[in-house]
matplotlib code that plots the C-alpha trace (Angstrom):
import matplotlib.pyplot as plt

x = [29.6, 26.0, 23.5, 20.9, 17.4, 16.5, 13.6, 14.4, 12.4, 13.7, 12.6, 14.2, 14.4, 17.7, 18.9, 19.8, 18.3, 19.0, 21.6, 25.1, 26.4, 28.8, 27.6, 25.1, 24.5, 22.6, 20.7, 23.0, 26.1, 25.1, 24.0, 27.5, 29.6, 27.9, 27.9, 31.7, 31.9, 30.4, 32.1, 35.6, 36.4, 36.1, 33.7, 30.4, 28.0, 24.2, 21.8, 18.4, 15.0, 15.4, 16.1, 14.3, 15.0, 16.3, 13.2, 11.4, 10.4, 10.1, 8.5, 9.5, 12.7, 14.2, 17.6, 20.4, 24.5, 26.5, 28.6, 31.7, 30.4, 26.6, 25.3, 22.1, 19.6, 17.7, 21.2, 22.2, 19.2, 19.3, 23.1, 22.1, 19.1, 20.9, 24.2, 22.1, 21.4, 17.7, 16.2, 16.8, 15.3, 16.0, 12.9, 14.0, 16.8, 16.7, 18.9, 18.2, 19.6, 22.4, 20.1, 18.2, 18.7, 16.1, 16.8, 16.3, 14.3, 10.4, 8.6, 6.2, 6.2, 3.4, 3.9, 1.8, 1.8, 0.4, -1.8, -3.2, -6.1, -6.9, -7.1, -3.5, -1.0, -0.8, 2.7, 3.1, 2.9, 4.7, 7.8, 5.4, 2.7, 1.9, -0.4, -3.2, -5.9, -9.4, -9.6, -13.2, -13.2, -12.3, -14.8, -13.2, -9.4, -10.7, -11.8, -8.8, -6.6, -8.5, -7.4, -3.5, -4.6, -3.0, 0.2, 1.1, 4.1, 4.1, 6.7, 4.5, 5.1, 8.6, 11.1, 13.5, 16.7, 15.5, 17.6, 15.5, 14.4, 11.8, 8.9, 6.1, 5.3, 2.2, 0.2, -2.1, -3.9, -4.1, -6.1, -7.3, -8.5, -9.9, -8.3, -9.7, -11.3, -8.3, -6.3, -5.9, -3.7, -2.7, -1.7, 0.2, 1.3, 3.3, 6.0, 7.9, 8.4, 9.9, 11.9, 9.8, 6.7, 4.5, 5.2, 4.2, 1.3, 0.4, 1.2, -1.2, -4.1, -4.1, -4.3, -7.9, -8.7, -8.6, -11.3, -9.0, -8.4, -10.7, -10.0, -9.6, -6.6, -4.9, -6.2, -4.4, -1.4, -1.0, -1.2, 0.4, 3.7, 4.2, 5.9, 4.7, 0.7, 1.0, 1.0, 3.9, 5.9, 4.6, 7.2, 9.3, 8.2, 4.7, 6.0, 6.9, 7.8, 5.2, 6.3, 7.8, 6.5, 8.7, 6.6, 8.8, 9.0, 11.0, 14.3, 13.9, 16.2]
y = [-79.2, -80.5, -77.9, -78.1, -76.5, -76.6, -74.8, -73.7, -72.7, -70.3, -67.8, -64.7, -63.3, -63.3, -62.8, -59.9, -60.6, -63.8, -62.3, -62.0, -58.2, -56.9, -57.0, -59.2, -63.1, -63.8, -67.3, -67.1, -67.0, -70.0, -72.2, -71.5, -72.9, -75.9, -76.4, -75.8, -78.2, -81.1, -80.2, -80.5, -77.1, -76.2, -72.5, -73.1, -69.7, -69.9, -67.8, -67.1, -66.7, -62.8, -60.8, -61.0, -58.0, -58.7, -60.0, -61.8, -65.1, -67.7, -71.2, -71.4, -69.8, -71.1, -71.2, -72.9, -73.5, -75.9, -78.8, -80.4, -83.8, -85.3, -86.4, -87.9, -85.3, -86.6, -87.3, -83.7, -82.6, -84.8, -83.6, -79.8, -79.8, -81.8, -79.5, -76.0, -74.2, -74.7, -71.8, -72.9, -76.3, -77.4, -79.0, -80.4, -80.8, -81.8, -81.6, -79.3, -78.5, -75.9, -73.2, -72.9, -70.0, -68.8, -65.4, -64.9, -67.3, -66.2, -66.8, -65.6, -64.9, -65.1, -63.2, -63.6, -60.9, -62.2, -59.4, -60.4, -58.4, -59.4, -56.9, -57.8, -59.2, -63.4, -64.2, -67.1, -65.7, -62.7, -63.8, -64.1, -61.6, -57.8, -56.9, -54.5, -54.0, -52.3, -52.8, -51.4, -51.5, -54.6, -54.5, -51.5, -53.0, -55.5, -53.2, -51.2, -54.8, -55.4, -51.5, -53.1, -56.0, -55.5, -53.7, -50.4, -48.1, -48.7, -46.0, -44.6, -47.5, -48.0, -47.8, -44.7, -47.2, -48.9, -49.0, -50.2, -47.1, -49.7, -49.5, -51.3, -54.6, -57.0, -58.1, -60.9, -61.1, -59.6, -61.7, -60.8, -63.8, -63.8, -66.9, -67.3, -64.4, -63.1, -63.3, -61.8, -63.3, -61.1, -63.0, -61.1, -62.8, -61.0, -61.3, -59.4, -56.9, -53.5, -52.9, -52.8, -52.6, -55.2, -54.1, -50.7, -51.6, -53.8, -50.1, -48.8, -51.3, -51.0, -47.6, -48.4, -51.2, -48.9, -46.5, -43.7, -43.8, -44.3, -47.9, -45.4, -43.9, -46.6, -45.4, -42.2, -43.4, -45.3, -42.3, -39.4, -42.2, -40.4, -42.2, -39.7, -40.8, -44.2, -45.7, -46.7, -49.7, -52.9, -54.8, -57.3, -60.2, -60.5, -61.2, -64.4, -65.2, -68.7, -70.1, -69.4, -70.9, -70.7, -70.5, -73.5, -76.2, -77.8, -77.1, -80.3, -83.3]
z = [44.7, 46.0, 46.9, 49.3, 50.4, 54.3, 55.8, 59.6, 62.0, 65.0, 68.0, 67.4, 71.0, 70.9, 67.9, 66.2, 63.5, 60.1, 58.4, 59.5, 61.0, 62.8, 66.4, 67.5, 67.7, 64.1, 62.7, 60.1, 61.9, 63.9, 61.1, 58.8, 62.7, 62.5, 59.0, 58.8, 61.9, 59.7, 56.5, 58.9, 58.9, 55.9, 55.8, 54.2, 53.6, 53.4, 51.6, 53.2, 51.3, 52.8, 56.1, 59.5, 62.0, 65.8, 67.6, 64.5, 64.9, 61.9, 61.4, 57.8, 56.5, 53.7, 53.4, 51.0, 50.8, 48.9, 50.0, 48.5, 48.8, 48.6, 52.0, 52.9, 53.3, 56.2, 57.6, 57.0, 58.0, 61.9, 62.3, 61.4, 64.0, 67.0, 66.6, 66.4, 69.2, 71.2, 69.5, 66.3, 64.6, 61.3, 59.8, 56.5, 54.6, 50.6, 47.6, 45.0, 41.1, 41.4, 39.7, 42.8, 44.8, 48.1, 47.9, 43.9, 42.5, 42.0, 45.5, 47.5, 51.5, 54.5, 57.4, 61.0, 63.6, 66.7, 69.0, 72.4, 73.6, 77.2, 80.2, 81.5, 79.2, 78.7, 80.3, 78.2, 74.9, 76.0, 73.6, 70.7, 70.7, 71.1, 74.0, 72.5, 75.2, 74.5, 70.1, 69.6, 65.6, 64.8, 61.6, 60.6, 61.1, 58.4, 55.7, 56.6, 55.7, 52.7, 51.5, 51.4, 48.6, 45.5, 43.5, 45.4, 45.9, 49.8, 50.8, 53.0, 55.2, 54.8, 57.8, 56.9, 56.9, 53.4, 51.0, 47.8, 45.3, 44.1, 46.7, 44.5, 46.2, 45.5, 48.5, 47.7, 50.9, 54.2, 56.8, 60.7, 62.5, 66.1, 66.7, 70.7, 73.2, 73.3, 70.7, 67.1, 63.7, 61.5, 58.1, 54.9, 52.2, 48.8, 46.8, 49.3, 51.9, 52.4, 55.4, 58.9, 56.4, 58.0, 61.1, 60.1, 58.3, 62.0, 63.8, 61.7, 62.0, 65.5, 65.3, 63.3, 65.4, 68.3, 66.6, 66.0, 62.5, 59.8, 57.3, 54.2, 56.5, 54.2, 51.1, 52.1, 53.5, 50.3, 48.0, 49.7, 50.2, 53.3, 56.3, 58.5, 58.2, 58.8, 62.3, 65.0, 64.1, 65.9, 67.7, 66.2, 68.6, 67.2, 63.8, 62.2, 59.1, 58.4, 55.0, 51.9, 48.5, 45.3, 42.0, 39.9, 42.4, 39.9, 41.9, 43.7, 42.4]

ax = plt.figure().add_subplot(projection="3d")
ax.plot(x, y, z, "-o")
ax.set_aspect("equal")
plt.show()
């Protein structure tokens, strides 16, 4: 057996999410048809770096699966991208030791959530951004970002649905960027993330950015690990998962 890396990139409108379920089209399911198509039938199964919901986007998933035979990567990788479907792209393809694996081995993830804050939404970004009119506080969104740096219990902004008992994540920055007039990046990058907790900790931002929470709301939300104080969740449409680094690049062959 060979085993190979690829990162893929897709736009999760319609998806229902990476991983494979029981209703729903999935990234997953469509990558395994056409990897079983080139591999003549025979059923191959690939393992992502982690989860996105129905709606996220991603520019750089990483996923890996095992073949019976070696084949030229940039082959692989040409066959992959042309067979897939238009919302999904395949951006590289390489081979990698058998240890590897992109859900366990050590990494860290970034995260973007895209807000646009013109008068009347932008139709073409519609797909790929939250429309958040009238954010007065945008100082005070920032020092309520920086409050999320570091190693905390975050169960006050995780989704009801998760199923972990460990809630202690590292965030190792937390970035908003007024990219244009209009428009606002928000960057997070750990070494992972809770169920719906970006998107809750987005929920809550906004709620700051539009001056009715104070930044040390965070502080708060943090220590009383109470669900109930934080903000809405954000849509999944603004969020995209960027990249994701492994800490031993040493994988690669």
């Amino acid at each position: 057996m060979r085993r190979y890396k690829a990162i893929i990139a897709y736009d999760g409108t319609d998806f229902s999410g990476f991983q494979i379920q029981d209703n729903g089209r999935t990234v997953q399911e469509e990558l395994e048809r056409v990897l079983t198509r080139l591999s003549s039938g025979q059923a191959i199964k690939i393992h992502g770096s982690g989860r996105t919901d129905s709606g996220v986007h991603a520019l750089g998933q990483v996923v890996h699966f095992d073949l019976a035979t070696a084949r030229d990567p940039e082959k692989l990788r040409f066959a992959l991208d042309t067979q897939s479907p238009d919302d999904i792209n395949v951006l590289a393809v390489e081979a990698v030791d058998d240890t590897f694996h992109s859900r366990f081995n050590p990494h860290n993830k970034r995260y973007q959530y895209q807000l646009t804050t013109s008068r009347a939404p932008n139709p073409l970004t519609r797909r790929t951004s939250f429309h958040v009119p009238k954010l007065v506080a945008l100082d005070e969104m920032i020092a309520a970002a920086d409050l999320l740096v570091g190693t905390h219990d975050f169960t006050g902004f995780t989704a009801s649905g998760a199923t972990v008992e460990d809630k202690v994540r590292t965030i190792t920055a937390v970035t908003i960027i007024k990219t244009s007039e209009d428009e606002l990046s928000l960057s997070f990058s750990g070494n992972g993330f809770l169920y719906k907790q970006i998107r809750n900790m987005v929920g809550t931002l906004i709620k700051v950015g539009l001056g009715k929470w104070p930044a040390s709301r965070i502080s708060e939300i943090i220590a009383a690990q109470n669900r109930d104080l934080a903000g809405p969740t954000a849509p999944a449409h603004g969020l995209c998962l960027m990249e994701v680094n492994y800490r031993d690049d040493r994988e690669t062959t």
